[in-house]
C-alpha positions, 0 to 999 in steps of 0.5 A, spaced: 477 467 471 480 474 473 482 481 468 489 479 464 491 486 465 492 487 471 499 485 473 505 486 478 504 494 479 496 494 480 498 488 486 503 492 489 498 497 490 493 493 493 498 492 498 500 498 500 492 500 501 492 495 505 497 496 509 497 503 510 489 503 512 491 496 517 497 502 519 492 507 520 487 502 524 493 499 529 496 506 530 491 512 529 495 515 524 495 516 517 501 515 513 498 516 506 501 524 505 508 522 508 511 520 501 517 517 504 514 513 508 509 510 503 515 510 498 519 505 504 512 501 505 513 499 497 519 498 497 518 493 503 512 489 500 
């Protein structure tokens, strides 16, 4: 059971979410307006 239309893109999304709020809560700062460093934090997941 699940939605077929989610794919890779939604999943990798999900994951920089993830990582960026448990980034946020570890380091008390917010990442998510800094393009190069959410670009690099894809790139890595």
């Amino acid at each position: 059971a699940g939605d077929t239309h989610l794919g890779g893109e939604d999943f990798d999304n999900r994951m920089v979410n993830h990582f960026t709020q448990e980034f946020k809560r570890k380091h008390k700062k917010d990442i998510s307006d800094n393009k190069r460093a959410v670009r690099r934090l894809r790139t890595a997941c």
